[in-house]
Backbone as a ProteinNet text record, in pm:
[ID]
protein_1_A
[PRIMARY]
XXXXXXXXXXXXXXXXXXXXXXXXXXXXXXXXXXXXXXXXXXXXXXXXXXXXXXXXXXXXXXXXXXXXXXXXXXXXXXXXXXXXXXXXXXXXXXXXXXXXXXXXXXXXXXXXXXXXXXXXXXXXXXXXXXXXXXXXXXXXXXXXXXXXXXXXXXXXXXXXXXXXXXXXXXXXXXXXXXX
[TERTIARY]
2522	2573.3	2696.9	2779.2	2892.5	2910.9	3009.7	2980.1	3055.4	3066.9	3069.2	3211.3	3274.5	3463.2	3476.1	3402.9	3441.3	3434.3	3337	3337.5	3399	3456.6	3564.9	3736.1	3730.7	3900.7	3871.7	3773	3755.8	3744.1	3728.7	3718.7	3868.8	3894.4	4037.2	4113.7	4103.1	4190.8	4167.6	4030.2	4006.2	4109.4	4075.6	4098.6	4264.3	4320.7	4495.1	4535	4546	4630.9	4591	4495.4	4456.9	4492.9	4492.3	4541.9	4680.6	4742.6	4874.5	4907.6	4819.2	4891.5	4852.4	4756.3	4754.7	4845.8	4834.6	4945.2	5121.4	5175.3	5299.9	5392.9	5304.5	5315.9	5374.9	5328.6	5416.7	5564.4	5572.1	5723.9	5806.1	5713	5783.6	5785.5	5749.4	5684	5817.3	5789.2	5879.4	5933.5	6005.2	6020.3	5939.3	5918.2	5857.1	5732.8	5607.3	5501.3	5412.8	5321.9	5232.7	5193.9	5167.7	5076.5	5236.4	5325.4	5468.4	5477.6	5394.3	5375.4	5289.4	5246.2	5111.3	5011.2	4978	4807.8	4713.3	4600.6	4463.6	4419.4	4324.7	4237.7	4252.1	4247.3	4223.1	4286.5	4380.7	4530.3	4563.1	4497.3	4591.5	4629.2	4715.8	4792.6	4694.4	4721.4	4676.7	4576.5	4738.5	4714.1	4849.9	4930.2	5009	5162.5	5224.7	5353.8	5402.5	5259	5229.2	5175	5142.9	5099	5261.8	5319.4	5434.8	5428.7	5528.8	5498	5551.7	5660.3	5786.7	5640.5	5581	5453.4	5300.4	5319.1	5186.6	5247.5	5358.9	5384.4	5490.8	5473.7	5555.5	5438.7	5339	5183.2	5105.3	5122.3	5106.9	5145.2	5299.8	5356.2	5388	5363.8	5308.3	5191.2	5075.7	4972.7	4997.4	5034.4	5059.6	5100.7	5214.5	5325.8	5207.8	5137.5	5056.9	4961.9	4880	4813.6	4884.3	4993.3	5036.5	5077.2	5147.5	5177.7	5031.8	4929.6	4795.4	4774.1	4790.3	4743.6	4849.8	5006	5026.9	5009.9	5010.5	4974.1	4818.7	4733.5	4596.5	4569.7	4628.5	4615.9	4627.2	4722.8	4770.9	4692	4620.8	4558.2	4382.2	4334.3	4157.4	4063.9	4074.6	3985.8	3894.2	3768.4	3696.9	3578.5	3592.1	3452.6	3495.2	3410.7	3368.7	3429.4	3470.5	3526.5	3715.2	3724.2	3852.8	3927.9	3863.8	3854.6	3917.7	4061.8	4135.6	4257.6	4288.7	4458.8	4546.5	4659.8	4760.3	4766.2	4727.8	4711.9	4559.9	4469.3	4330.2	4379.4	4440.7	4485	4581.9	4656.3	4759.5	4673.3	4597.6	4480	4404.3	4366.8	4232.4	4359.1	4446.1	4548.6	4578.6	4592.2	4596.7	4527.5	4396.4	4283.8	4233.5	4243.6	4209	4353.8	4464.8	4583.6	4561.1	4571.8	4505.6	4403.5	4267.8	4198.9	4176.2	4256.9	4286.3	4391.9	4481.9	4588	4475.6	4379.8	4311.3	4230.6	4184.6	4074.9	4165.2	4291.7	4351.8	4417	4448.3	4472.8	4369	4218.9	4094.8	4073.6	4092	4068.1	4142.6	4298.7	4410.9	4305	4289.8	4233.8	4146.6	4015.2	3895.8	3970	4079.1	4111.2	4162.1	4223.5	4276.5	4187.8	4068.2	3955.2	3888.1	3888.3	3853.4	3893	4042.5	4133.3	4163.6	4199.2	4218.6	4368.1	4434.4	4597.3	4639.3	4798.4	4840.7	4816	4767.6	4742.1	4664.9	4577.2	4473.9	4354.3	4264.4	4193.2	4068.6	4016.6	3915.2	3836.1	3753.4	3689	3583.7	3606.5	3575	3590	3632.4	3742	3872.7	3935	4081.1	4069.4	3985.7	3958.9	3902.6	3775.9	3767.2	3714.8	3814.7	3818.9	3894.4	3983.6	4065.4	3981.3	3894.1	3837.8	3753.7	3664.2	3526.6	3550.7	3660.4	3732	3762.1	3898.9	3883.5	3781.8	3681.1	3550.6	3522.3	3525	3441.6	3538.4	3675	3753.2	3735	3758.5	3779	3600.9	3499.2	3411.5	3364.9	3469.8	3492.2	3508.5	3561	3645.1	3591.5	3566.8	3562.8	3448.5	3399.6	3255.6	3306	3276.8	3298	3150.4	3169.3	3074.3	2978	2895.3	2815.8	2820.1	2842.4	2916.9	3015.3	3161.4	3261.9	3220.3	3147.5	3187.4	3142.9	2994.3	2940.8	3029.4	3141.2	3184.2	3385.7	3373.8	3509.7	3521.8	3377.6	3330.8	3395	3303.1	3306.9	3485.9	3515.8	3618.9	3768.7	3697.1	3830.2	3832.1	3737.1	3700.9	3812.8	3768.3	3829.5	4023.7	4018.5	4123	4223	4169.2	4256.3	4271.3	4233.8	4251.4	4354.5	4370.3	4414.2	4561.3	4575	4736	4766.8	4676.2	4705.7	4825.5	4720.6	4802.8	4933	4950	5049.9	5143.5	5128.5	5215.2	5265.2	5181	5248.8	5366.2	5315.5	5383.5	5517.5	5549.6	5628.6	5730.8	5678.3	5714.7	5762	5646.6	5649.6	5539	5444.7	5355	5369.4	5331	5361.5	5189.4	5069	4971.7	4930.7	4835.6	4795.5	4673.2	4615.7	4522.9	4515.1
-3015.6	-3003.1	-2912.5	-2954.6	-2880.6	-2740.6	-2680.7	-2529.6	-2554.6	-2483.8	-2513.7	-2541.5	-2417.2	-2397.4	-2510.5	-2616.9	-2752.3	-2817.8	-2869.1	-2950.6	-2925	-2811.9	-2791.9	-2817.2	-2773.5	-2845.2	-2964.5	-3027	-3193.9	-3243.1	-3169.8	-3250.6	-3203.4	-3146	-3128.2	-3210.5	-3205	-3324.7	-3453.1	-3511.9	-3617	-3641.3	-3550.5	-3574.8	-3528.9	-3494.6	-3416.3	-3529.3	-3682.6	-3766.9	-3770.2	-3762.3	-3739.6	-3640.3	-3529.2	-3434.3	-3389.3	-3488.4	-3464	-3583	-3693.8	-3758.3	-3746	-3686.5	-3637.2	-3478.2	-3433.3	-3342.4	-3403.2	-3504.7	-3543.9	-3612.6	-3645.7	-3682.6	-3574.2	-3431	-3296.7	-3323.6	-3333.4	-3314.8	-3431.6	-3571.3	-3690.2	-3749.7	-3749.7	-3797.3	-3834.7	-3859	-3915.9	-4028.4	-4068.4	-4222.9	-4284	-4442.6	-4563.2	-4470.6	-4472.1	-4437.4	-4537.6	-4536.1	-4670	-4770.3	-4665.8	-4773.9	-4857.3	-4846.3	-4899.7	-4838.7	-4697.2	-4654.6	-4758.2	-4831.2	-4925.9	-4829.4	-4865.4	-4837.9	-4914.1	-4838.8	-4938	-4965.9	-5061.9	-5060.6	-4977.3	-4859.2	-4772.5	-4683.2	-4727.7	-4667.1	-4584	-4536.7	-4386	-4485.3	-4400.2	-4476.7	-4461.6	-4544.1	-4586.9	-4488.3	-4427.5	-4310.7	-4186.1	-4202.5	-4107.6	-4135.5	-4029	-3986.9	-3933.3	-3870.8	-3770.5	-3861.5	-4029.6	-4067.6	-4179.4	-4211.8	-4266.4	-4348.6	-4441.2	-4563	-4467.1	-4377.7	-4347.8	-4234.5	-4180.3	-4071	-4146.9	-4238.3	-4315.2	-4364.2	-4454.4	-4540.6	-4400	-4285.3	-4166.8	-4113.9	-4074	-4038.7	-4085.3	-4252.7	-4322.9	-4321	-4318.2	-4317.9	-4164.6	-4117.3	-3973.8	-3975.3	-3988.5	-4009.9	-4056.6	-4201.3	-4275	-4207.6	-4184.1	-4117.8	-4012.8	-3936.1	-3807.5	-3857.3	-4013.5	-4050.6	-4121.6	-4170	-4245	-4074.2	-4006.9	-3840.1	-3799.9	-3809.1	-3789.7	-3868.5	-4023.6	-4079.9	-4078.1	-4035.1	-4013.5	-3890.9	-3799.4	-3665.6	-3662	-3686	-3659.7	-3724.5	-3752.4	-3722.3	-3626.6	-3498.9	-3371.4	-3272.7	-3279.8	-3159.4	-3193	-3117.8	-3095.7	-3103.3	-3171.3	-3208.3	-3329.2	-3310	-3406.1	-3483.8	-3495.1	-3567.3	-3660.4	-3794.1	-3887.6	-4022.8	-3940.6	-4007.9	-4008.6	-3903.5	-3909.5	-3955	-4018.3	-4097.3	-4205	-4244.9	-4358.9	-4359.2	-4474	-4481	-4477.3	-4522.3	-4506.3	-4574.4	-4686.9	-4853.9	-4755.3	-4787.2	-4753.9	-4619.4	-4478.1	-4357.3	-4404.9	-4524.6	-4520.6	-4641.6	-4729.6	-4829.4	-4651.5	-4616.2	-4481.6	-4419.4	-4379.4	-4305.5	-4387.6	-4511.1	-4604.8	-4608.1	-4627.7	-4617.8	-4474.1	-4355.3	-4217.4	-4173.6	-4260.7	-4259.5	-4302.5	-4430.5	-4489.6	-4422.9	-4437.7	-4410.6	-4203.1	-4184	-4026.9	-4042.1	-4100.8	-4172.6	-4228.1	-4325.5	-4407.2	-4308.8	-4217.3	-4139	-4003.4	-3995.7	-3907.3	-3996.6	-4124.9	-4178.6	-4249.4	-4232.5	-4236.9	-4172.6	-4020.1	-3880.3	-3894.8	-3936.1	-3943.3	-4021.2	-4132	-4267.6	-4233.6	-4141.9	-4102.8	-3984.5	-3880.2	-3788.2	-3865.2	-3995.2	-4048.4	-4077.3	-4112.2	-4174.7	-4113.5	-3968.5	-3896.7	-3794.4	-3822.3	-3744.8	-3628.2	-3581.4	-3487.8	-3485.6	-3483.2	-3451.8	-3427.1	-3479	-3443.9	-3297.4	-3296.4	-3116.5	-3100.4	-3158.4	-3028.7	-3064.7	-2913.7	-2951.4	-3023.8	-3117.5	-3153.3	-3142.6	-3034.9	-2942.5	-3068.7	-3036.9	-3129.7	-3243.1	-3347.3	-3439.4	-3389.4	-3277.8	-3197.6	-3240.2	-3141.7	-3122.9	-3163	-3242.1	-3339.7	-3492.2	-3541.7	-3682.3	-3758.9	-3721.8	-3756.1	-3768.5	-3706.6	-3695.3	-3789.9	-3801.6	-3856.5	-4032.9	-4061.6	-4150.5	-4179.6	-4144.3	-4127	-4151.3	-4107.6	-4132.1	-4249.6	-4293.2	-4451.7	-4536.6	-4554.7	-4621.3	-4652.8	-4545.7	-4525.3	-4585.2	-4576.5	-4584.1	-4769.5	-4802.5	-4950.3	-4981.3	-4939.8	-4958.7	-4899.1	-4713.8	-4636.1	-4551.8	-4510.4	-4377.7	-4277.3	-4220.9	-4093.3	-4000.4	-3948.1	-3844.2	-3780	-3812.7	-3696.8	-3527.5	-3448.9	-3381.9	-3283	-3426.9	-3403.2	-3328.9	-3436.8	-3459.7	-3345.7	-3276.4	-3179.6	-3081	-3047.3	-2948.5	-2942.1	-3068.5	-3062.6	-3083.6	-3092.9	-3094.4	-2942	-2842.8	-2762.9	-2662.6	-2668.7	-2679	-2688.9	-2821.7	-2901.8	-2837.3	-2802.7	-2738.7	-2619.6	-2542.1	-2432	-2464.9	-2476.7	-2498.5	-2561.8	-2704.7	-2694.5	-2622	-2589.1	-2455.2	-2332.1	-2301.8	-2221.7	-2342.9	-2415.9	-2485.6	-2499.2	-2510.4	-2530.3	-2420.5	-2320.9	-2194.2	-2125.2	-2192.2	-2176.1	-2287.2	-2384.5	-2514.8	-2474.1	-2370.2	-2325.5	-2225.7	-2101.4	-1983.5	-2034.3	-2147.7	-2198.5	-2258	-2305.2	-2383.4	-2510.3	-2588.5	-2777	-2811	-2673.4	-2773.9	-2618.6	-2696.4	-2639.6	-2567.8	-2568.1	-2539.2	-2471.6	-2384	-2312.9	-2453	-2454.4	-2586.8	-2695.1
-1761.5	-1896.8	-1894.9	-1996.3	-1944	-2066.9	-2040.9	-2116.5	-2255.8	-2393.2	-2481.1	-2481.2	-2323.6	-2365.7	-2337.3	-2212.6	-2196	-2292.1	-2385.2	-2476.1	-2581.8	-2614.5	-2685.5	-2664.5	-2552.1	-2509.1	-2480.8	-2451.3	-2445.1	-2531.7	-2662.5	-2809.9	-2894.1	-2865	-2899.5	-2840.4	-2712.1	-2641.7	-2711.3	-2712.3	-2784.2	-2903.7	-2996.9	-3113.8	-3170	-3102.1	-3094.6	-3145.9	-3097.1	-3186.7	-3378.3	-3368.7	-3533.9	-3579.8	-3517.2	-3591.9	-3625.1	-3502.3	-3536.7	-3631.5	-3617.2	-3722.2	-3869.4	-3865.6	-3992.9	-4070.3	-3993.5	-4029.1	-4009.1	-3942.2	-3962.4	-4097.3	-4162.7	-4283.3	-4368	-4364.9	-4449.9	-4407.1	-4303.6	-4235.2	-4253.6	-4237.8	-4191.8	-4317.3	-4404.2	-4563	-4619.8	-4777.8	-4870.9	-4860.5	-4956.2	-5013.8	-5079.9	-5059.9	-5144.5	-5051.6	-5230.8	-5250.3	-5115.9	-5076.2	-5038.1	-5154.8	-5260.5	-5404.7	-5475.1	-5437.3	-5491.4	-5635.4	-5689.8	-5786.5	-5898.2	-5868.3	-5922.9	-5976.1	-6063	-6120.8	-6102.3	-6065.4	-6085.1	-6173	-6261.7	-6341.8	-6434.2	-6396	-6441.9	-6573	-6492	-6540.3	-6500.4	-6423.8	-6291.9	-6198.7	-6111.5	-5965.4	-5889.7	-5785.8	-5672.2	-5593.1	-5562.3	-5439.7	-5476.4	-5553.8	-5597	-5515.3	-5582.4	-5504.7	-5369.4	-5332.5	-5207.5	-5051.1	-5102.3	-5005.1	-4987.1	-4889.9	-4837.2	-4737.3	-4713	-4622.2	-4509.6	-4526.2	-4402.2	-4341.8	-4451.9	-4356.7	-4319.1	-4355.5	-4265.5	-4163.5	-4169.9	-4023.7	-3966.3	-3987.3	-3934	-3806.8	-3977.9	-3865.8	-3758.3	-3754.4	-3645.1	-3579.8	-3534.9	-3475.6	-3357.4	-3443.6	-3422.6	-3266.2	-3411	-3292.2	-3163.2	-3190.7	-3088.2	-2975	-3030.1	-2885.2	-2857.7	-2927.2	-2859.2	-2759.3	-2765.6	-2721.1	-2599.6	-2620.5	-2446.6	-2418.7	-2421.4	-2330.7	-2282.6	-2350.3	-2312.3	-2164.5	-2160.7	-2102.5	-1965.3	-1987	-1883.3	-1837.2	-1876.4	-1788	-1762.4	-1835.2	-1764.9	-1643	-1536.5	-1425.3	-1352.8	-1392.6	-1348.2	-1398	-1554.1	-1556.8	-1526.3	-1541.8	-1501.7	-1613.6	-1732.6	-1792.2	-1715.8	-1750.6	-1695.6	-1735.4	-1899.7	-1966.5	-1953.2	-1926	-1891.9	-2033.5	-2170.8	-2247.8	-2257.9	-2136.1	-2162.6	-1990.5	-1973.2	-1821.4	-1874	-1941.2	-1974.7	-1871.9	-1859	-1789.1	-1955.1	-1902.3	-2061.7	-2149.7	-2099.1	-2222.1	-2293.9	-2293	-2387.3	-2414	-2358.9	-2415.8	-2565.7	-2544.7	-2651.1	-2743.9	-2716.5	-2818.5	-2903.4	-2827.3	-2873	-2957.1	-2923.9	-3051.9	-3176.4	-3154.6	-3261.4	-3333.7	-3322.4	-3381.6	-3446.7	-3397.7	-3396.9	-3517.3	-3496.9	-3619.3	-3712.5	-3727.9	-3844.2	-3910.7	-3834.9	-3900.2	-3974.8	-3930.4	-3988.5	-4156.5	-4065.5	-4260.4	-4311.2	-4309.7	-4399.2	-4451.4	-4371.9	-4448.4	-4537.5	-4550.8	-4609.6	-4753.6	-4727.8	-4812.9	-4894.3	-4865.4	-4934.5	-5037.4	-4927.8	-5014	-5170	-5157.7	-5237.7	-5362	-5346.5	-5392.1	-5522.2	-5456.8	-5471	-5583.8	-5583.1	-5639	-5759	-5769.8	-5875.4	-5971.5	-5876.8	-6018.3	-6085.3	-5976.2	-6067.9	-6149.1	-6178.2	-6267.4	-6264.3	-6097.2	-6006.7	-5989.8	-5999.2	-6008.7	-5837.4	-5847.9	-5688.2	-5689.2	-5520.9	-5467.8	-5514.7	-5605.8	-5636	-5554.4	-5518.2	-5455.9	-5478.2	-5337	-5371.3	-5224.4	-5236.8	-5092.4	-5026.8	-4879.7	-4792.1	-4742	-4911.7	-4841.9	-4804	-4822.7	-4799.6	-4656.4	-4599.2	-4524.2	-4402.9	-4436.8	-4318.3	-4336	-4448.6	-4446	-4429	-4347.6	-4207.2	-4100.8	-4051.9	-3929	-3908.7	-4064.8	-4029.1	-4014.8	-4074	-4112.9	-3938.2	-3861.4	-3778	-3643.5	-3683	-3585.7	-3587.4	-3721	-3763.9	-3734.4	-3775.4	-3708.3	-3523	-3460.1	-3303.5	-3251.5	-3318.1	-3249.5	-3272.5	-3354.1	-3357.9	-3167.9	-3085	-2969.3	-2869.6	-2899.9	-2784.9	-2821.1	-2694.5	-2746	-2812	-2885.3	-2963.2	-2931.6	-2815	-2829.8	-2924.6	-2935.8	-3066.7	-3024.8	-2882.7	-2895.4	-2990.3	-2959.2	-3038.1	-3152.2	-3212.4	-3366.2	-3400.4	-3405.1	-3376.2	-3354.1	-3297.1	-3259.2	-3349.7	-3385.6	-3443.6	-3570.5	-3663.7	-3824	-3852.4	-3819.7	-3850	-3831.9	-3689.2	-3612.3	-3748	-3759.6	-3796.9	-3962.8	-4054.5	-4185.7	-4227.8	-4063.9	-4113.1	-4068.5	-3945.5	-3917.6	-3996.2	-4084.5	-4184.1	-4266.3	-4338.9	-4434.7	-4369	-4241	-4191.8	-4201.3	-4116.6	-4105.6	-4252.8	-4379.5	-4460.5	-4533.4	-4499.6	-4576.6	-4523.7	-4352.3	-4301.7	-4346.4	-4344.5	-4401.8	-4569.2	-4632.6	-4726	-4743.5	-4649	-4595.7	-4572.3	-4497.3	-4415.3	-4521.4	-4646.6	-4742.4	-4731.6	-4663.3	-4656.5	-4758.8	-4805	-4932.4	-5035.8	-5116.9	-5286.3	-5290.7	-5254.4	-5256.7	-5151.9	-5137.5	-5010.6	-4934	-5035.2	-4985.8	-4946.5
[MASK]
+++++++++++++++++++++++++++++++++++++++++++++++++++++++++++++++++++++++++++++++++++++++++++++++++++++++++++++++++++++++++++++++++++++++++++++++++++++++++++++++++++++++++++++++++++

């Protein structure tokens, strides 16, 4: 069994394309909305002003590239779980998937905040936070093992940590909210 520091830099490793592609969107964002500024049913929008075509296919793209650099250097360094035993083709499929499905579950969150008459930025605790991820998992495990491990270790992980990039992504002034 391996020690916790292992399964922690092995779940980070895992999961680095999601996280970067979910965070590339602050930086890479703006323009035509995804919802084309449409309403649902409802009469609220879609998914808002805050979700963008240029920061989803930004965030993917994102990932992506994080996931082929993954797949070519992990031959040189010494990680060694048994899920991250890919050459570069399945390293850059597993980022695809681990991309996507991180935007889909952020642009859920968005979705879910509209209906329920939650305004851009404001918060709504735990999907903020990790419904990107879980999203993420379910996507990728369409394809590839996802450790129970991981997940286990990058729920919690991933909770705080956003909240922390959060309040730095504010400090920094790329978001209008600490949250």
């Amino acid at each position: 069994m391996a020690s916790i520091g292992t399964e922690l830099v092995n779940s980070l490793w895992f999961i680095l394309p999601a996280y970067l592609a979910n965070a590339s969107p602050v930086v890479l964002g703006g323009g035509r909305p995804l919802d084309f500024g449409r309403s649902f049913p409802d009469k609220r929008r879609i998914f808002g002003d805050g979700k963008t075509w240029r920061g989803f296919v930004g965030g993917i793209l994102v990932g992506v590239i994080v996931g082929i650099i993954q797949g070519i250097i992990y031959p040189y360094i010494s990680l060694n779980a048994p899920a991250n035993n890919l050459t570069v083709f399945p390293y850059g499929m597993r980022a695809v998937l681990l991309s996507i499905g991180a935007l889909l579950g952020d642009i859920s969150g968005s979705f879910v905040k509209r209906r329920i008459n939650l305004k851009r930025g404001a918060p709504f605790p735990v999907m903020d936070q990790i419904g990107f991820l879980v999203f993420a998992f379910i996507i990728t495990a369409w394809r590839f093992s996802v450790p129970m491990m991981y997940v286990i270790i990058l729920l919690p992980l991933t909770f705080f940590a956003h909240l922390i990039s959060n309040i730095a992504a504010y400090w920094a002034g790329l978001k209008t909210v600490w949250y």
